[in-house]
N, C-alpha and C positions, 0 to 999 in steps of 0.2 A: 867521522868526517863532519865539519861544520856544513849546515846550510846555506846556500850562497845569498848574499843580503845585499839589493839594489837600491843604494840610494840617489835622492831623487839630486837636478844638477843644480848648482847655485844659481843659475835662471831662476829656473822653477819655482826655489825659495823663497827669493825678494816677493813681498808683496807689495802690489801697485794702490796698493789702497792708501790715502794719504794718512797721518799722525794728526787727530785731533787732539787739543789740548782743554781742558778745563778754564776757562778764566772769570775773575770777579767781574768784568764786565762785558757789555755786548754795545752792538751798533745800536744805535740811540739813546745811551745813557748819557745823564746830566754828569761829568764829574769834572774832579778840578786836578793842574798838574802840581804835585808835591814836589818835584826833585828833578834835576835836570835842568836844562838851560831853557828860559823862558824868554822867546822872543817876538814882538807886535803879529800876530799871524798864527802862535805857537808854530814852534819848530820848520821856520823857511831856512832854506839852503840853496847850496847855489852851486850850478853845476858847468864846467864849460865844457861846449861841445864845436863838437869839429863840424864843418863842412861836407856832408858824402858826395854831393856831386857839385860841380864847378856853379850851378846857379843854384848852389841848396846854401843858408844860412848857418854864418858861424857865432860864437856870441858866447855869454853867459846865459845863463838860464836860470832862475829862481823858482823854487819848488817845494810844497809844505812835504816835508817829509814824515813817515809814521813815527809815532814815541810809542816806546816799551810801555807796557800793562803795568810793570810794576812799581810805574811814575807816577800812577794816576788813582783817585781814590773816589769811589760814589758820591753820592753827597744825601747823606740826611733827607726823607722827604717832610719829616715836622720843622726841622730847626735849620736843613741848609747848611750845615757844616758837614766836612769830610768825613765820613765813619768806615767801618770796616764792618765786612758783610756775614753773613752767618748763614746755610742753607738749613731749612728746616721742609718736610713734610707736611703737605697740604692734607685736610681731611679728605680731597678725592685723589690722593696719588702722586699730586704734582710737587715736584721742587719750586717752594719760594724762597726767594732770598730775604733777609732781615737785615735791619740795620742795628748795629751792634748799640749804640751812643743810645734810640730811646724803642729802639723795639719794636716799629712799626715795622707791616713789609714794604719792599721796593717792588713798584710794578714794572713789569717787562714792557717796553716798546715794540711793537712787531711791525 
């Protein structure tokens, strides 16, 4: 006779903890948009909304919207042009990132 085997309920399983992703860039880097529609503002859009109550405003609405990571390209800190990044291993541990085009590294903004 088999052992009885309690698995656990698909509640349980989901985990709440959100999906970090990896990206070549972070909040406060210098870069420029390669690809995509480029427009005075980068990327405003325009939203119409309704009225929720009788003295609430109705209208268009205009709004920078986010552009995809993989529009956007570092940029160089010797020469200023867009490069493509490379992570290497600091002497004490830490990940820095490189610039591919002359090799210097990219400082992080915090």
């Amino acid at each position: 006779m088999k052992p009885l085997v309690y698995k656990k309920s698909r509640r349980e399983r989901r985990s709440t903890a959100p999906i970090r992703h990896k990206m070549h860039v972070a909040k406060g880097d210098v870069v420029r948009v390669i690809s995509g529609i480029v427009v005075e503002g980068v990327n405003l859009v325009k939203k119409h909304k309704r009225a929720t109550t009788p003295q609430g405003e109705s209208g268009i609405i205009e709004f920078a919207a986010p552009i995809a990571a993989s529009n956007v390209m570092l940029l160089d800190p010797k020469s200023g042009a867009p490069t493509r990044v490379r992570r290497r291993l600091d002497k004490d541990g830490t990940l820095e990132r490189i610039a591919v085009k002359s090799g210097q590294p990219i400082p992080r903004v915090r």
